[in-house]
C-alpha positions in Angstrom: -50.4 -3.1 59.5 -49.8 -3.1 63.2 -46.1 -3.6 62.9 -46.0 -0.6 60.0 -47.6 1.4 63.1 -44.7 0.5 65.5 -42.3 1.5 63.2 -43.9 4.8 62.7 -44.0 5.4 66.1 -40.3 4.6 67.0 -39.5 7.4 64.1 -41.5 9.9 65.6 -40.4 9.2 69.0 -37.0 8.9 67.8 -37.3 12.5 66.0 -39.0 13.9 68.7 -35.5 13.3 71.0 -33.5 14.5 68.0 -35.1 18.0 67.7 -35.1 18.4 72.0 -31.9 17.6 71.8 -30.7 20.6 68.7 -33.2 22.6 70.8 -31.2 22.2 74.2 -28.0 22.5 72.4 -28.5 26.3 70.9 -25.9 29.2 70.8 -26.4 30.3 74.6 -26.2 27.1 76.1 -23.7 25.4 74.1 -21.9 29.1 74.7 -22.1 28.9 78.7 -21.2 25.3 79.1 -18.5 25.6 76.7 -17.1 28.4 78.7 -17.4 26.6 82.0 -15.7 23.2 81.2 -13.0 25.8 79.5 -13.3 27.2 83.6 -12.9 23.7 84.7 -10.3 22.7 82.4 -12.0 19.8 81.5 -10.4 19.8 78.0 -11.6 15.9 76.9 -14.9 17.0 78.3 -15.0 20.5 76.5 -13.4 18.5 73.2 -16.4 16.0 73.4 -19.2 18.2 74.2 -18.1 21.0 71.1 -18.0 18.3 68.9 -21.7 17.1 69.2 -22.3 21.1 69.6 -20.8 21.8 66.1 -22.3 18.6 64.7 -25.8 19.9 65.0 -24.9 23.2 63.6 -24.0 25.3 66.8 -20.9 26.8 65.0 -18.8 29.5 66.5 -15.4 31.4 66.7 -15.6 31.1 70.6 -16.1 27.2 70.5 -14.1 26.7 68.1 -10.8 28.5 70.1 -11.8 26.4 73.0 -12.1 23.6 71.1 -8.5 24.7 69.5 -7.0 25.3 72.8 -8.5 22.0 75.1 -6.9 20.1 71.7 -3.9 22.1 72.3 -3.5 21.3 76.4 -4.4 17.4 75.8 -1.2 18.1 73.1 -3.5 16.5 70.3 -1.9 19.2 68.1 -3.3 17.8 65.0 -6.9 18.4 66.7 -5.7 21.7 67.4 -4.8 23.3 64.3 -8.4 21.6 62.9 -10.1 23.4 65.5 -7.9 27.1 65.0 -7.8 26.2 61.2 -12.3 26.8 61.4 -11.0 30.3 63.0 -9.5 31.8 60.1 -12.4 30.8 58.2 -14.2 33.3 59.2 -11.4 35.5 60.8 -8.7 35.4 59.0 -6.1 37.7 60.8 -7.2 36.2 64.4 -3.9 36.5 65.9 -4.4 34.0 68.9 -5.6 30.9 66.0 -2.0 31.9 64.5 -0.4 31.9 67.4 -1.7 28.6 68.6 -1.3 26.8 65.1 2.3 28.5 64.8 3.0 26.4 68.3 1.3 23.6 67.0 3.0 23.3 64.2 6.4 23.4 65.7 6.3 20.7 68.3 4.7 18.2 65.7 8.6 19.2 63.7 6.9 21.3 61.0 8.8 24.4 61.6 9.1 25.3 58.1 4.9 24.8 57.6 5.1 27.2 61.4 6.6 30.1 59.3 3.6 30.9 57.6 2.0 31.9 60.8 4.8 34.5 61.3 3.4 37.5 59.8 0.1 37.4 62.1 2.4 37.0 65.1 2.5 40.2 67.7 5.9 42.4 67.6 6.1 41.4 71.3 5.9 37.3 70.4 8.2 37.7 67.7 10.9 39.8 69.9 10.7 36.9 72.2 11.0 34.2 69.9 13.9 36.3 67.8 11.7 35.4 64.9 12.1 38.6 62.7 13.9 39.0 59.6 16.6 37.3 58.0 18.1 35.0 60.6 20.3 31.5 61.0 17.3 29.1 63.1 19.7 26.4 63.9 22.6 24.5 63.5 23.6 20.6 64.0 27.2 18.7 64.2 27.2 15.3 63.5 30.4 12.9 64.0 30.0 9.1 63.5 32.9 6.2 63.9 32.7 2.8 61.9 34.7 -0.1 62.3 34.4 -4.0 61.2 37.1 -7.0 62.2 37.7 -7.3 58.6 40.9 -6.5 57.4 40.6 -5.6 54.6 38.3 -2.6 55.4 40.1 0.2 57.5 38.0 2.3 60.0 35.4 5.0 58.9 35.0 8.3 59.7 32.1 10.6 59.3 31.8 14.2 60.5 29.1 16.7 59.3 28.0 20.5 60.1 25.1 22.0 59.3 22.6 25.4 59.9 19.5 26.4 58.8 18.2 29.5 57.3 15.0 31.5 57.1 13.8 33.5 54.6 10.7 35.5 55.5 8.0 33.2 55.9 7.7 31.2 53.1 11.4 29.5 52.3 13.9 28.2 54.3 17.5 26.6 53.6 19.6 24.1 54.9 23.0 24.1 54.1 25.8 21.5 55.5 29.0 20.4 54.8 30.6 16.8 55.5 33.9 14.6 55.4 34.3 11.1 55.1 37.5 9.1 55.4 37.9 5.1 54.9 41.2 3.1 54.6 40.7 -0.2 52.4 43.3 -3.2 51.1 43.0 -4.6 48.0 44.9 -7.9 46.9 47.4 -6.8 44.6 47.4 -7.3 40.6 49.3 -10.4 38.9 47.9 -13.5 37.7 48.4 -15.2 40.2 48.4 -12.1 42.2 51.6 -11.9 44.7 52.6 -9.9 47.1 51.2 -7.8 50.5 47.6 -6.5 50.3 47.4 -2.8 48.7 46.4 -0.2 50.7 43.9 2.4 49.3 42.6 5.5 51.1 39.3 7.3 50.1 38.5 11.0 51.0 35.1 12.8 49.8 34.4 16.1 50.9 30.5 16.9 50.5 28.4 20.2 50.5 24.7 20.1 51.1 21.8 23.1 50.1 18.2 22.2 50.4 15.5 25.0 49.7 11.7 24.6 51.1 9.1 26.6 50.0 5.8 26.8 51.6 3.2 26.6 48.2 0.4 26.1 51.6 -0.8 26.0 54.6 -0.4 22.6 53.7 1.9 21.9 50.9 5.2 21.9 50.5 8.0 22.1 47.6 11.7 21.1 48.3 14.9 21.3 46.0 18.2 20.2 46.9 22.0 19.7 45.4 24.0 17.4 46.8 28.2 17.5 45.7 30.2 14.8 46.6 34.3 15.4 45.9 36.0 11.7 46.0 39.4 11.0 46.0 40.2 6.9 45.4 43.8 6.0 45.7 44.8 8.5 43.0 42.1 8.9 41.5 39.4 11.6 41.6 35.6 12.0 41.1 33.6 15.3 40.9 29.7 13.8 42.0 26.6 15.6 41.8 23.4 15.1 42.5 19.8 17.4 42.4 16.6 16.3 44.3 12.9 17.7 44.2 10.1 17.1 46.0 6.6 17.6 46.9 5.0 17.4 50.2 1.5 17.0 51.3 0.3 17.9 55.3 -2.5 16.2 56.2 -3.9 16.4 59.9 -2.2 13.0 61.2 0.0 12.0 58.4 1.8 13.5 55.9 3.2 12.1 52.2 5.9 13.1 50.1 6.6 12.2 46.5 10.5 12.6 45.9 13.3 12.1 42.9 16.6 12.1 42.8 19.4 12.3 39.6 22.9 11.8 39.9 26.4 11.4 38.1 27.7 9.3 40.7 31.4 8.2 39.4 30.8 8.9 35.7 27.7 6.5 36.2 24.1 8.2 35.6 21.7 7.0 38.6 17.9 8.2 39.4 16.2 7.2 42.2 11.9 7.7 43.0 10.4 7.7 46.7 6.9 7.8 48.5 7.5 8.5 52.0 4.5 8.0 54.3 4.9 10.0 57.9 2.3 9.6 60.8 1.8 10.5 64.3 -1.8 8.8 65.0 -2.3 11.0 68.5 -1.4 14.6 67.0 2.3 14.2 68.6 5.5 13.3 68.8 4.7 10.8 71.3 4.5 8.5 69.0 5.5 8.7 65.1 6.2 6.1 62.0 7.8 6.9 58.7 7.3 4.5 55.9 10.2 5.1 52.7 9.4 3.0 49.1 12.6 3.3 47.0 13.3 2.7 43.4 17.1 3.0 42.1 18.2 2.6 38.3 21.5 2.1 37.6 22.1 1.7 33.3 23.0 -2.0 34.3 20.7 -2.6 37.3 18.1 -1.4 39.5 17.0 -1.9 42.4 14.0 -1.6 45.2 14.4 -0.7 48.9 12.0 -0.3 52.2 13.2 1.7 55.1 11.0 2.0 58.0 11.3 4.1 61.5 9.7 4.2 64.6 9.7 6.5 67.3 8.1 7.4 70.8 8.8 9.7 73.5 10.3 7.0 76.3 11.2 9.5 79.1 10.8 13.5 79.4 12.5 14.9 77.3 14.1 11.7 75.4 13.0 10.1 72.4 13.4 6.3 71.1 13.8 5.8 67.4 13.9 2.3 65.2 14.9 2.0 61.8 15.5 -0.9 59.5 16.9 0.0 55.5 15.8 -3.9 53.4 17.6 -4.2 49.8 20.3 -4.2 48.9 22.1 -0.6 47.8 25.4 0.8 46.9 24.5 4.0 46.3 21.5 5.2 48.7 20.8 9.0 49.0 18.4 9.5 52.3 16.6 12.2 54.1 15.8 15.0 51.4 19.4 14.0 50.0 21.1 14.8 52.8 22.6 11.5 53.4 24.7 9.8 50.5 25.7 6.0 51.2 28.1 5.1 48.2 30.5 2.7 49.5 32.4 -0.2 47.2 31.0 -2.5 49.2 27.0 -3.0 48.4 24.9 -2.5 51.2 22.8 -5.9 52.2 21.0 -4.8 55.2 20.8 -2.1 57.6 19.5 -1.7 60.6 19.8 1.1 63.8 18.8 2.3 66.8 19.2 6.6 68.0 18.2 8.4 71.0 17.3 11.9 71.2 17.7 13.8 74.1 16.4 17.3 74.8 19.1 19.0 77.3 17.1 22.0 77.2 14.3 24.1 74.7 16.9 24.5 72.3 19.5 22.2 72.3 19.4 17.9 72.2 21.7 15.4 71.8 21.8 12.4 69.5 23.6 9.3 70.2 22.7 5.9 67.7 23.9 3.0 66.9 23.9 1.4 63.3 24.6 -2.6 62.2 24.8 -3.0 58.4 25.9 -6.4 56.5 28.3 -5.9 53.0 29.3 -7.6 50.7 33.2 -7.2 49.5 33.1 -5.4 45.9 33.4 -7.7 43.2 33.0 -10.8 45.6 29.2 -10.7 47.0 29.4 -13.9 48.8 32.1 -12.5 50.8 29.7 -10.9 53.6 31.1 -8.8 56.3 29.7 -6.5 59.7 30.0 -2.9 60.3 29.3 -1.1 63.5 28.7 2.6 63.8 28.4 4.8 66.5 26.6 8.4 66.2 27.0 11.4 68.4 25.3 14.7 67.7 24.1 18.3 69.1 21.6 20.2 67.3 20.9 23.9 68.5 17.4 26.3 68.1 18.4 29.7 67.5 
């Protein structure tokens, strides 16, 4: 009985602190010292003391956007558009919540998601920005140069151009064209075979369009085509290839469900993805993308893992990690963007690129890939390939 009278106690006492404590946290305090800590810019402060304001039901549009913006200056972006995202609950055309989420969204890279905010912008924002209408956002050249000490494989070369479109808010388009160029020798026909090697040269032209469409504030829905023109020796392929896919937004991750179908040298091929994307802090300080990959072939399929790591290393310059396990021959990456259809089957790939930001809207890429092959037709005939990768990309 006595120790049923303790417990009793403790509750009470325990309840009693619980209801001073709602009772000092009410609309004026929480209001006032909210506003000073904003004075102070104490954002981690401000963060931590709205939190336990809101979680005993001291709910409002001014904590909230100082909530939204202390997020915002500690560049927890993901914390920000939470905070501004509780705004437009109950105000739905609050221009500075848009304004701040529209930032938000495009230094966490989800410039297509930061359209959406574009209609509740200010004329004299949108002027600055040279965000209105119709209008080319970027553009990106990409040249890369491949070589082995096998020689039977010639030298490879890659260059690509690109821009990007907006369409009001809602859709966007990328569009890019590419060429690739290899020399290879092949030992001549004949039982036995006699004579010099054979020497074969391939040229594919590409052309790249990839639509997004912003379904939500959160979702995503992307369709791509993909042609590939390939000329072999004397022969020539047409290739072509569609790609769909839906993305979900989530406040430190995001996941996207992708599928792909070719005609790849008169051979059907379909390829699945789940791609998992996270920056744990609400940047790009630090990011991870996760790729799960299923080819079929009508003969064979196949399974591959690509992961990538990045982090900001330096102002303004960015570190970035991959590694591609499985083998492939035919690999489309990045939306579809990418198409790795080389004789030779891909046994493992591995890279390392640098982004540098030479000013708000222009960076530099420079990378470095290893991959190990396999000659066609003779897979325990391995060989290495070096690439190096130089790019500009521009913000318009």
């Amino acid at each position: 009985m006595q120790y049923l009278k303790k417990i009793l106690f403790l509750l009470c006492i325990v309840s009693s602190l619980q209801g001073m404590s709602q009772e000092a946290l009410n609309y004026e305090s929480v209001n006032i010292q909210s506003y000073a800590l904003y004075e102070k810019a104490a954002w981690k402060e401000l963060l931590d003391y709205g939190k336990k304001a809101v979680a005993v039901g001291q709910d409002f549009t001014l904590l909230r956007l100082r909530l939204g913006y202390a997020a915002f200056m500690m560049s927890d972006f993901s914390q920000a558009i939470i905070q501004y995202e509780q705004v437009l609950k109950n105000d739905s055309y609050n221009s500075t919540a848009h304004y701040y989420i529209w930032l938000s969204r495009t230094f966490l890279n989800q410039t297509e998601l930061a359209n959406l905010e574009l209609p509740f912008l200010s004329d004299e924002v949108l002027a600055k920005e040279k965000k209105k209408g119709i209008v080319i956002t970027g553009a990106g050249l990409e040249s890369s140069y491949k070589t082995t000490d096998l020689i039977a494989r010639g030298n490879t070369f890659f260059q690509y151009v690109g821009v990007q479109n907006r369409f009001g808010s809602k859709l966007t388009m990328d569009m890019a064209g590419s060429y690739f160029t290899q020399s290879i020798k092949t030992a001549p026909t004949g039982v036995p075979p006699t004579g010099p090697l054979k020497t074969s040269n391939i040229n594919q032209t590409e052309y790249y369009n990839k639509l997004t469409f912003n379904l939500h504030p959160r979702w995503q829905l992307k369709a791509a085509y993909h042609y590939a023109n390939t000329v072999y020796d004397v022969s020539t392929y047409q290739n072509h290839a569609v790609f769909g896919a839906l993305k979900y937004h989530s406040n430190y991750f995001d996941v996207q469900v992708e599928g792909v179908y070719s005609n790849m040298f008169d051979t059907s091929i379909s390829q699945a993805s789940v791609q998992l994307g996270y920056y744990p802090n609400g940047n790009m300080n630090f990011y991870g993308f996760s790729t799960a990959t299923i080819r079929n072939r009508p003969t064979e399929s196949g399974f591959n893992f690509k992961q990538v790591l990045g982090a900001k290393v330096y102002k303004g310059v960015w570190l970035e990690a991959n590694a591609t396990l499985g083998k492939f021959r035919d690999l489309f990456e990045n939306d579809a963007k990418y198409l790795y259809n080389a004789p030779d089957e891909n046994q493992f790939k591995a890279g390392l690129v640098s982004y540098i930001s030479l000013s708000p809207k222009c960076a530099l890429e420079l990378g470095y890939t290893l991959e190990q092959r396999a000659i066609v037709n003779n897979p325990s005939n391995l060989f290495t390939q070096h690439s190096i990768t130089g790019g500009l990309s521009w913000k318009f």
